[in-house]
mmCIF file of the N, C-alpha and C atoms, coordinates in Angstrom:
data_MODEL
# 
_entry.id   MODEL 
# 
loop_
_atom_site.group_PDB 
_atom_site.id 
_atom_site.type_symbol 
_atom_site.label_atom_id 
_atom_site.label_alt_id 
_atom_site.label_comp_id 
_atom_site.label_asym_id 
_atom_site.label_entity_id 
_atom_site.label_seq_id 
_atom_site.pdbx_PDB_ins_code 
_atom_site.Cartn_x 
_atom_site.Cartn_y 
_atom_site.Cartn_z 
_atom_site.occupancy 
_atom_site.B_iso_or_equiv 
_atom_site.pdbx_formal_charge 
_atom_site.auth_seq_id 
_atom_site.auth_comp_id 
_atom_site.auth_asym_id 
_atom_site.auth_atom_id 
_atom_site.pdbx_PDB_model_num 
ATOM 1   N N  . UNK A 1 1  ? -1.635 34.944 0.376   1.00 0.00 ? 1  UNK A N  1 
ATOM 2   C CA . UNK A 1 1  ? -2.693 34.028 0.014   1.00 0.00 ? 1  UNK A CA 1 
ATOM 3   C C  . UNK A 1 1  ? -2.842 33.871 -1.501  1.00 0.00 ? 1  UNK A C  1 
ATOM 4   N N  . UNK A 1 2  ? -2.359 34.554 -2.150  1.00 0.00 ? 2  UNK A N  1 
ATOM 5   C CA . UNK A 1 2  ? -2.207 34.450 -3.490  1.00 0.00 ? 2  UNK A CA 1 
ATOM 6   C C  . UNK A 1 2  ? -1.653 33.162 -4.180  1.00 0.00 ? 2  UNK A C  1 
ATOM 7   N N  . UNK A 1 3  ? -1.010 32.416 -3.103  1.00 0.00 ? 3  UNK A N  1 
ATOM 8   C CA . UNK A 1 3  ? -0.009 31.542 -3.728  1.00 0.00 ? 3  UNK A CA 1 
ATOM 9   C C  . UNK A 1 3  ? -1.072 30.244 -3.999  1.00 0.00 ? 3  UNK A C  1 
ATOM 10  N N  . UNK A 1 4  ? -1.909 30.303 -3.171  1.00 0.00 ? 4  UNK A N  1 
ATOM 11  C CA . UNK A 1 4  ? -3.175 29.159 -3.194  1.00 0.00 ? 4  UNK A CA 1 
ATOM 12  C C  . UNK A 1 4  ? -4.268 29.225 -4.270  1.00 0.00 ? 4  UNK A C  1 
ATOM 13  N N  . UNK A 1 5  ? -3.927 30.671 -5.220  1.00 0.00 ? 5  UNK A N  1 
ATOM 14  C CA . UNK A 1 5  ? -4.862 31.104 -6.507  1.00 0.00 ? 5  UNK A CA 1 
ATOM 15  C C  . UNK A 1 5  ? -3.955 30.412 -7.610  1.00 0.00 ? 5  UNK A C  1 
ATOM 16  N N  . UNK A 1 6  ? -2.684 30.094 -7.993  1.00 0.00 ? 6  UNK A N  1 
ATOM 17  C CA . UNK A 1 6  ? -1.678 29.847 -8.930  1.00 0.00 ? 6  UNK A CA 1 
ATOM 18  C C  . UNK A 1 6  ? -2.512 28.067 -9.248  1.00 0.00 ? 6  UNK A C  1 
ATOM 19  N N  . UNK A 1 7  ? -2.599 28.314 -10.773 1.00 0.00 ? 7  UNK A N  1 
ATOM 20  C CA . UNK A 1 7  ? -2.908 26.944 -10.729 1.00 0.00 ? 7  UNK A CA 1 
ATOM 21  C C  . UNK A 1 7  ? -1.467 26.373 -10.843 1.00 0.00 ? 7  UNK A C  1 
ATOM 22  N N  . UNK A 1 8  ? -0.193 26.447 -11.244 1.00 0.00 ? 8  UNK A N  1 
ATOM 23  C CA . UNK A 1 8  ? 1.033  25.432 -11.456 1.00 0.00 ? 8  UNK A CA 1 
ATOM 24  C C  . UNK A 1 8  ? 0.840  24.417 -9.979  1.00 0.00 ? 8  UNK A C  1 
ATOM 25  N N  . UNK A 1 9  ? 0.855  25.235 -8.974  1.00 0.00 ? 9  UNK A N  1 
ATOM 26  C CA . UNK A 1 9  ? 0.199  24.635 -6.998  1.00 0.00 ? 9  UNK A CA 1 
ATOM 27  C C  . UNK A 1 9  ? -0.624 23.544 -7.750  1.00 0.00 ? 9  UNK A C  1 
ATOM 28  N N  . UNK A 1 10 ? -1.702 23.896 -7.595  1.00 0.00 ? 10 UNK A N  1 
ATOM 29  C CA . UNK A 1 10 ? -3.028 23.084 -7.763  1.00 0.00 ? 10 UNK A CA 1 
ATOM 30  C C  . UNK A 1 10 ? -2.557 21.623 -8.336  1.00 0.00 ? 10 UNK A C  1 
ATOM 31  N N  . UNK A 1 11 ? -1.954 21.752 -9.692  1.00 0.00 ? 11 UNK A N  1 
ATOM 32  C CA . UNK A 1 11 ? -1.843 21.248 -10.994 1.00 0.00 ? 11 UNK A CA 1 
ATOM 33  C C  . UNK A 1 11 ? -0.782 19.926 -10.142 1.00 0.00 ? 11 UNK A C  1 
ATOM 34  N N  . UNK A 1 12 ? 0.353  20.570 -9.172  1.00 0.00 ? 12 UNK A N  1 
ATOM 35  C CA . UNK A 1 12 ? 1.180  19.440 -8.668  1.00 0.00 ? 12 UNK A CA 1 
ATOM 36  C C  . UNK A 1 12 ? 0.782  18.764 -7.873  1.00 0.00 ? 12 UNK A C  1 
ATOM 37  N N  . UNK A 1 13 ? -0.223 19.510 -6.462  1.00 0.00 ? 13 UNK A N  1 
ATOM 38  C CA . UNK A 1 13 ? -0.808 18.966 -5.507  1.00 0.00 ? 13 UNK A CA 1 
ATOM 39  C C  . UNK A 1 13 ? -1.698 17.637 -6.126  1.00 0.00 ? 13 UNK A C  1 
ATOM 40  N N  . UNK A 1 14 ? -2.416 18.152 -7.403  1.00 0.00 ? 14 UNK A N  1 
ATOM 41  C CA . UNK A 1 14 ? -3.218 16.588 -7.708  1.00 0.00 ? 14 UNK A CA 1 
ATOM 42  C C  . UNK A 1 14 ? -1.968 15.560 -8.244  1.00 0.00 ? 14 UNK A C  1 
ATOM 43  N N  . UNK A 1 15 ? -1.157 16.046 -8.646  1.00 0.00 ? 15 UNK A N  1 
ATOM 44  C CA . UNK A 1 15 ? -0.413 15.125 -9.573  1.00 0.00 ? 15 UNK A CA 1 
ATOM 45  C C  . UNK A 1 15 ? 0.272  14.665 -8.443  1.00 0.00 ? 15 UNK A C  1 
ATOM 46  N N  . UNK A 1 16 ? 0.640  14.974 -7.234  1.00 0.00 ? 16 UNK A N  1 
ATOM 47  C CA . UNK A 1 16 ? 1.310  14.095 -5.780  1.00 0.00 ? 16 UNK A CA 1 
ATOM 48  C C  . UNK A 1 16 ? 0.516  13.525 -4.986  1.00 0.00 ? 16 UNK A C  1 
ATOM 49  N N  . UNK A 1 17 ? -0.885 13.670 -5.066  1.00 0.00 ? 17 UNK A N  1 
ATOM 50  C CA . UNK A 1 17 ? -2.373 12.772 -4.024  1.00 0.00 ? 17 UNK A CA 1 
ATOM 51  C C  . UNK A 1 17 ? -1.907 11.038 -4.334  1.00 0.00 ? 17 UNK A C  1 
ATOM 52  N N  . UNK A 1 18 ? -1.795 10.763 -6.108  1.00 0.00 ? 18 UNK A N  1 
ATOM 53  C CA . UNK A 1 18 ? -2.016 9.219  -6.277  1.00 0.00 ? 18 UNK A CA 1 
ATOM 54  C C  . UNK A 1 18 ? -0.722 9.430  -6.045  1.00 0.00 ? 18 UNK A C  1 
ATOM 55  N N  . UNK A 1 19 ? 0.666  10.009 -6.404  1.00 0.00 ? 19 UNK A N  1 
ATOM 56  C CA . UNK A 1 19 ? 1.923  8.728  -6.127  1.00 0.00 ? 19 UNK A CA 1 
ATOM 57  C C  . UNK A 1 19 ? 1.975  9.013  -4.819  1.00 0.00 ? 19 UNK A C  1 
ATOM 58  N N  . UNK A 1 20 ? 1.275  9.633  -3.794  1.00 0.00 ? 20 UNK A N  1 
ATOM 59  C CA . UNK A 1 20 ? 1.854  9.487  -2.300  1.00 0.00 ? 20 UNK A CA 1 
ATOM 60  C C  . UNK A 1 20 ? 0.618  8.178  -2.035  1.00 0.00 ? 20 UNK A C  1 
ATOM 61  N N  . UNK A 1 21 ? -0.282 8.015  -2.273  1.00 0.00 ? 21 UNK A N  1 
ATOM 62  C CA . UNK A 1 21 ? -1.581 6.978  -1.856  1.00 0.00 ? 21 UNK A CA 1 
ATOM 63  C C  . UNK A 1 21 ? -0.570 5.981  -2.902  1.00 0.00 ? 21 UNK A C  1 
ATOM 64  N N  . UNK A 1 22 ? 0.245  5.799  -3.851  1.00 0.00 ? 22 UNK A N  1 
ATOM 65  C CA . UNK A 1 22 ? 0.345  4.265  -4.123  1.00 0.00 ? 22 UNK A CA 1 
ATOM 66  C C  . UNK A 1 22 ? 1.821  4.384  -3.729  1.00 0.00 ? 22 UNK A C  1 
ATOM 67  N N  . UNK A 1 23 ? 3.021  5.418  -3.129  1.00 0.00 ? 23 UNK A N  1 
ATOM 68  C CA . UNK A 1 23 ? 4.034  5.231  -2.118  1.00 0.00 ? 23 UNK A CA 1 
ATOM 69  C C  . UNK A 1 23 ? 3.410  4.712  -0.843  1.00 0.00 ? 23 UNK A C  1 
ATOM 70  N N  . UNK A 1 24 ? 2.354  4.701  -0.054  1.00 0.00 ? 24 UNK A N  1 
ATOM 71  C CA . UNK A 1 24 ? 1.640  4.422  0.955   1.00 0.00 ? 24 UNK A CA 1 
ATOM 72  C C  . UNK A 1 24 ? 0.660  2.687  0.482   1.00 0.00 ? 24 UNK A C  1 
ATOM 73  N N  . UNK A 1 25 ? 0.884  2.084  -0.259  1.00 0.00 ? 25 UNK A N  1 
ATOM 74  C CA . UNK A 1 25 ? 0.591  1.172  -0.726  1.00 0.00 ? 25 UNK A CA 1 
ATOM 75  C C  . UNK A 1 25 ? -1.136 0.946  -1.476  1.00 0.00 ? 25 UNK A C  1 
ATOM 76  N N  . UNK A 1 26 ? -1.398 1.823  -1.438  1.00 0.00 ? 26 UNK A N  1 
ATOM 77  C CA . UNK A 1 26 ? -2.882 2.059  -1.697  1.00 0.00 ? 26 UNK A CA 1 
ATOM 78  C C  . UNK A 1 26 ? -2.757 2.288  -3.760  1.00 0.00 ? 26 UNK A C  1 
ATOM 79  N N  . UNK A 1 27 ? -3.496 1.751  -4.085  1.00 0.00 ? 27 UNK A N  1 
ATOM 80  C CA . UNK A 1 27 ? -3.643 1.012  -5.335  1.00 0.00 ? 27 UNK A CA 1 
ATOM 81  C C  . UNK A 1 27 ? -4.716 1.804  -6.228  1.00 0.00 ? 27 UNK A C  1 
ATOM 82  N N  . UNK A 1 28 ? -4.475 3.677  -6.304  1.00 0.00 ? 28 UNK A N  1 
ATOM 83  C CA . UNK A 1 28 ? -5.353 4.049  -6.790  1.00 0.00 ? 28 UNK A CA 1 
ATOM 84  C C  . UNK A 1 28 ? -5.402 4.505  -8.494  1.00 0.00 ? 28 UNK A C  1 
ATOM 85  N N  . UNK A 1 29 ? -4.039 4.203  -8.766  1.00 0.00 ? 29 UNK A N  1 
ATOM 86  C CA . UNK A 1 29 ? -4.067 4.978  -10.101 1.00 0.00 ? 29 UNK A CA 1 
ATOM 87  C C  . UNK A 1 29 ? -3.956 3.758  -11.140 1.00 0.00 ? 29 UNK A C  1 
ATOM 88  N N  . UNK A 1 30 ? -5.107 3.912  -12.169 1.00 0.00 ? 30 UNK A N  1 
ATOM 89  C CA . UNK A 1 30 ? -5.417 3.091  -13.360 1.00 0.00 ? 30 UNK A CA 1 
ATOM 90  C C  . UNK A 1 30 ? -3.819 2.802  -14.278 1.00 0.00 ? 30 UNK A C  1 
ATOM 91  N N  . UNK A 1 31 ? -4.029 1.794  -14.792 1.00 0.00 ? 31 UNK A N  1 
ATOM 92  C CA . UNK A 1 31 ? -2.604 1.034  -15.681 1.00 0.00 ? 31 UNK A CA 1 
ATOM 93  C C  . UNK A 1 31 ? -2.287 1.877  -16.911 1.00 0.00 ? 31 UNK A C  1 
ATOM 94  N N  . UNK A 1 32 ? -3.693 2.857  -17.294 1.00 0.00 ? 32 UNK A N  1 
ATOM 95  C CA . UNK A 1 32 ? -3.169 4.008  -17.923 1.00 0.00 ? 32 UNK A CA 1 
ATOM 96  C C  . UNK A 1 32 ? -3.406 5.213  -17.537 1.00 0.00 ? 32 UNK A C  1 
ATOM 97  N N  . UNK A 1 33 ? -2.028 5.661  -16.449 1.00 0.00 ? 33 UNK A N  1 
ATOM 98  C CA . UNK A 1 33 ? -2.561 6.812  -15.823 1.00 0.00 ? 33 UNK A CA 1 
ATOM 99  C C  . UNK A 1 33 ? -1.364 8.431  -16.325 1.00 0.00 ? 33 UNK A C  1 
ATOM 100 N N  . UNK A 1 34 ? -0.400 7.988  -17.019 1.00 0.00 ? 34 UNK A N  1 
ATOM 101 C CA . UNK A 1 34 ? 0.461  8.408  -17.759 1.00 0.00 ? 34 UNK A CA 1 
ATOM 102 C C  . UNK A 1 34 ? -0.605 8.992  -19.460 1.00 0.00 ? 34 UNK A C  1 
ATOM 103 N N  . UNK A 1 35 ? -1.280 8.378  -19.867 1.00 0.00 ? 35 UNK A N  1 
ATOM 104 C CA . UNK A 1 35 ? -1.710 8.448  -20.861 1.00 0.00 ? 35 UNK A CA 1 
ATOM 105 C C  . UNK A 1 35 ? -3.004 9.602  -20.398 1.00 0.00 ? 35 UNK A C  1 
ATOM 106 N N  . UNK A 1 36 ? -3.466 9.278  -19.826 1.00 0.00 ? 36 UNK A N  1 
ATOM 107 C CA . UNK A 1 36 ? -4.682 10.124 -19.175 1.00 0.00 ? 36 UNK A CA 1 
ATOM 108 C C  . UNK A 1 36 ? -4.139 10.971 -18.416 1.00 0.00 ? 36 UNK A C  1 
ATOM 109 N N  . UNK A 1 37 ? -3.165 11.088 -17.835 1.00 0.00 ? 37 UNK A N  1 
ATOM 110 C CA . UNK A 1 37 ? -2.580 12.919 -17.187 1.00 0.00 ? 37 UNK A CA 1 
ATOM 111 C C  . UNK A 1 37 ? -2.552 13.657 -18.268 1.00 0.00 ? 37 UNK A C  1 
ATOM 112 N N  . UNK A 1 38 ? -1.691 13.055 -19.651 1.00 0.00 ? 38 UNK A N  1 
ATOM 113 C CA . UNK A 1 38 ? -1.186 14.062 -20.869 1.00 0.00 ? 38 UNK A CA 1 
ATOM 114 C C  . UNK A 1 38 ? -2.627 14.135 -21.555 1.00 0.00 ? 38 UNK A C  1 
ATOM 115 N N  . UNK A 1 39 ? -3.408 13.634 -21.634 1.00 0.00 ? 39 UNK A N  1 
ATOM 116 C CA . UNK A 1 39 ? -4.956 14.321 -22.248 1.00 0.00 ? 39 UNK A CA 1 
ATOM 117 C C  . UNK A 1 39 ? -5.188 15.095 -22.018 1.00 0.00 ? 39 UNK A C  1 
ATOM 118 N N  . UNK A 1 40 ? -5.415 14.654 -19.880 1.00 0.00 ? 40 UNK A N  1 
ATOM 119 C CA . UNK A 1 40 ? -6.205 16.517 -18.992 1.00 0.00 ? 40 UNK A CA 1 
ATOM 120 C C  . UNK A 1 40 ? -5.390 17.427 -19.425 1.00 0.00 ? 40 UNK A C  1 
ATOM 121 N N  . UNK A 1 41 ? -3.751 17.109 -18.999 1.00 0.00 ? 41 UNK A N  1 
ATOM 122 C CA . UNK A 1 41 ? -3.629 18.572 -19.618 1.00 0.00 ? 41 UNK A CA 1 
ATOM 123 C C  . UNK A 1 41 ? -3.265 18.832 -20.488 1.00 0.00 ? 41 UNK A C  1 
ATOM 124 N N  . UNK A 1 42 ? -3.204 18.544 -21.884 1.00 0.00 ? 42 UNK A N  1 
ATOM 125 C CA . UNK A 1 42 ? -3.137 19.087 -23.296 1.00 0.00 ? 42 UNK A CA 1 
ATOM 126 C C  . UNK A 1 42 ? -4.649 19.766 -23.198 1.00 0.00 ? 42 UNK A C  1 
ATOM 127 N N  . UNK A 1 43 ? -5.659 19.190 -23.174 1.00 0.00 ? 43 UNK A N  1 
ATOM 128 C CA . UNK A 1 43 ? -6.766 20.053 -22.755 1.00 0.00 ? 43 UNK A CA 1 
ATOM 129 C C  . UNK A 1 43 ? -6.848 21.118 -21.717 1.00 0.00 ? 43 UNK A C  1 
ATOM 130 N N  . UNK A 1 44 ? -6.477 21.215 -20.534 1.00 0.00 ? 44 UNK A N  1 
ATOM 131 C CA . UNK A 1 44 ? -5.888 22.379 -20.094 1.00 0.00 ? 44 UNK A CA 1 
ATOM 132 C C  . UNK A 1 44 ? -5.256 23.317 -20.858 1.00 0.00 ? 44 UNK A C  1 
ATOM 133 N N  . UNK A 1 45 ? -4.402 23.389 -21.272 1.00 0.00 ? 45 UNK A N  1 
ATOM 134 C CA . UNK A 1 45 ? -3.169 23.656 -22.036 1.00 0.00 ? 45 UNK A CA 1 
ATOM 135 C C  . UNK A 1 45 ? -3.939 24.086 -23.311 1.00 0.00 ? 45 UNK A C  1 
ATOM 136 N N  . UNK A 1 46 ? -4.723 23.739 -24.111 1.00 0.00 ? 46 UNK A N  1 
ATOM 137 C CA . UNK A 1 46 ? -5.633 24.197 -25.410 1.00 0.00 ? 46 UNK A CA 1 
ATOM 138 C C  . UNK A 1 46 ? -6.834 24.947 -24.880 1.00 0.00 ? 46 UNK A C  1 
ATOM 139 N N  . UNK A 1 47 ? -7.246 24.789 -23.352 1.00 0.00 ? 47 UNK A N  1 
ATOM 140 C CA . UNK A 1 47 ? -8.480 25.956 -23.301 1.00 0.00 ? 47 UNK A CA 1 
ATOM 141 C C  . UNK A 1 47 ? -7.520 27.435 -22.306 1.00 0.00 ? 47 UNK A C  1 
ATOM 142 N N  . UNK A 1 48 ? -6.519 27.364 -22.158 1.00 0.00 ? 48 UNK A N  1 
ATOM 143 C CA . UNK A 1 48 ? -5.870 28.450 -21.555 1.00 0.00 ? 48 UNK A CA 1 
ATOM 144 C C  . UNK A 1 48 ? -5.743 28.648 -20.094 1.00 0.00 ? 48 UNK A C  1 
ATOM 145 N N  . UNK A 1 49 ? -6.172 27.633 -19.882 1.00 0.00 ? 49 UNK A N  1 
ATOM 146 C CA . UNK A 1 49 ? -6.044 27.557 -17.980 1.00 0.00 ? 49 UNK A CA 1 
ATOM 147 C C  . UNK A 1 49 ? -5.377 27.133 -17.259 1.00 0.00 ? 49 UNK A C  1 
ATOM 148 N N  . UNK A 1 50 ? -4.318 26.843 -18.194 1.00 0.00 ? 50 UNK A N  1 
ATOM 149 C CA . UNK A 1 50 ? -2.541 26.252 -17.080 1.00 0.00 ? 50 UNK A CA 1 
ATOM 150 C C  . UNK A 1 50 ? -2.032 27.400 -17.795 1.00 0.00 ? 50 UNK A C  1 
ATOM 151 N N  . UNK A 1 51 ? -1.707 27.975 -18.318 1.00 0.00 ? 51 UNK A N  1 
ATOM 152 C CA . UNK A 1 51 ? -0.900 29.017 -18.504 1.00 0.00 ? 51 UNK A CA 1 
ATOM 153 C C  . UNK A 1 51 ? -1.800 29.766 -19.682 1.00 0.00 ? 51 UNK A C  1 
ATOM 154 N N  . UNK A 1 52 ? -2.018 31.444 -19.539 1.00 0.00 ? 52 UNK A N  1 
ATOM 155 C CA . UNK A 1 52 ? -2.976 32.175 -20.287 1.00 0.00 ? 52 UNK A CA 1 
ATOM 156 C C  . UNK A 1 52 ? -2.156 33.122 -20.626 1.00 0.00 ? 52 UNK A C  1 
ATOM 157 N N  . UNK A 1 53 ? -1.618 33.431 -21.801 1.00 0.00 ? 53 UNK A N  1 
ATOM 158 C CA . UNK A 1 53 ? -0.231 34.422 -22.181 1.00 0.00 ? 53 UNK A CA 1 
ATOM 159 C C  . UNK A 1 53 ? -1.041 35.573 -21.992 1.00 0.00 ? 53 UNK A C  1 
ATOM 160 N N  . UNK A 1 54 ? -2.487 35.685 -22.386 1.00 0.00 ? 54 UNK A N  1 
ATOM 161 C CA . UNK A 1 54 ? -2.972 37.778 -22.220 1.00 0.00 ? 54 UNK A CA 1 
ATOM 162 C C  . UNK A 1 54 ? -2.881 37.830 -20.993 1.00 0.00 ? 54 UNK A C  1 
ATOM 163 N N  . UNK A 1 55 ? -2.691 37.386 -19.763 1.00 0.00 ? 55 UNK A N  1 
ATOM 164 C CA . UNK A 1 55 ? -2.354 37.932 -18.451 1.00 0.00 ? 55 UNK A CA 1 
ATOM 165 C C  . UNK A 1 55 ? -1.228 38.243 -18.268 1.00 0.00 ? 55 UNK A C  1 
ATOM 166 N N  . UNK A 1 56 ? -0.006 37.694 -19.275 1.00 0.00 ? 56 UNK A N  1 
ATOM 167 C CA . UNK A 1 56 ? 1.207  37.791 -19.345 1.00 0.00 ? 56 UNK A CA 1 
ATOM 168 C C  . UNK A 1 56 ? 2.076  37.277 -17.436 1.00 0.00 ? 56 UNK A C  1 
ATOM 169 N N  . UNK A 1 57 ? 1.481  36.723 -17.621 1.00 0.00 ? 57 UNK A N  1 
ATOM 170 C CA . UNK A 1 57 ? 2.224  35.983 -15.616 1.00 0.00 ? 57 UNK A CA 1 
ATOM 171 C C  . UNK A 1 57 ? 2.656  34.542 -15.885 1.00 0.00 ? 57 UNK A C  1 
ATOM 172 N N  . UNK A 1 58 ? 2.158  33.657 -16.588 1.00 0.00 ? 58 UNK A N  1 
ATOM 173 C CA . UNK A 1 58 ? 2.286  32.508 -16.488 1.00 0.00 ? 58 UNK A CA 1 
ATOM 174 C C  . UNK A 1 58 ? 2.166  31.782 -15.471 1.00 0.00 ? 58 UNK A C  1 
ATOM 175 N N  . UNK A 1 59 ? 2.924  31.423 -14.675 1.00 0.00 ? 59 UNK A N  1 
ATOM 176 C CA . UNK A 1 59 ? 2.805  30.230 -13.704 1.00 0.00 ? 59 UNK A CA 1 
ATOM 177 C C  . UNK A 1 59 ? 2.995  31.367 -12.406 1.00 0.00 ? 59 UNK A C  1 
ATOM 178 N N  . UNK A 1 60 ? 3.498  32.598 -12.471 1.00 0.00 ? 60 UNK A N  1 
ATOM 179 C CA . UNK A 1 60 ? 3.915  33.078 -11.601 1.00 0.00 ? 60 UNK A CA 1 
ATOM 180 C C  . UNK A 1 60 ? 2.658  33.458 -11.011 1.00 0.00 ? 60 UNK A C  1 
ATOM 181 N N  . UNK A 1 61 ? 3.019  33.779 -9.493  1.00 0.00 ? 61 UNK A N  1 
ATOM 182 C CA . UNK A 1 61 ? 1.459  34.012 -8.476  1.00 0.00 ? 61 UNK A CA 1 
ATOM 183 C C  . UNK A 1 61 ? 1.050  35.733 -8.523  1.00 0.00 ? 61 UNK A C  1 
ATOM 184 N N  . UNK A 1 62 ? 1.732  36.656 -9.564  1.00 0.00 ? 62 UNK A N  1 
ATOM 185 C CA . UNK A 1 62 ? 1.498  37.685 -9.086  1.00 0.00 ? 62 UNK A CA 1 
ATOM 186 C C  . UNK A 1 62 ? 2.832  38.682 -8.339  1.00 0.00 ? 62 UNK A C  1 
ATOM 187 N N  . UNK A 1 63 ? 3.591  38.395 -7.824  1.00 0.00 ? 63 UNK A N  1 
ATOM 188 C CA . UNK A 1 63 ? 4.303  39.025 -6.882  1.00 0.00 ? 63 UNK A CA 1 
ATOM 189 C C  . UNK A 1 63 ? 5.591  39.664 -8.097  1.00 0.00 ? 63 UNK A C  1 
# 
């Protein structure tokens, strides 16, 4: 169950919701949605919560 604590999971699962809803023809992601992924996570990425080096694990779940 650990594998469902890893944010790298999390981080892809949102990033595959809109291209499977606009592969499925559904029209959800804004004309700048490339520009606004690399914001969230450079902000991710600057407060330490996609990858936190003092835990020394990185993306890994633990095992």
């Amino acid at each position: 169950m650990n594998r469902w604590r890893n944010y790298g999971l999390w981080v892809a699962i949102a990033a595959f919701i809109p291209m499977l809803l606009e592969a499925l023809g559904v029209n959800v992601l804004p004309d700048n949605y490339e520009e606004l992924t690399k914001v969230f996570l450079s902000i991710l990425v600057l407060a330490g919560i996609i990858n936190n080096p003092s835990l020394g694990q990185g993306y890994t779940d633990g095992k």
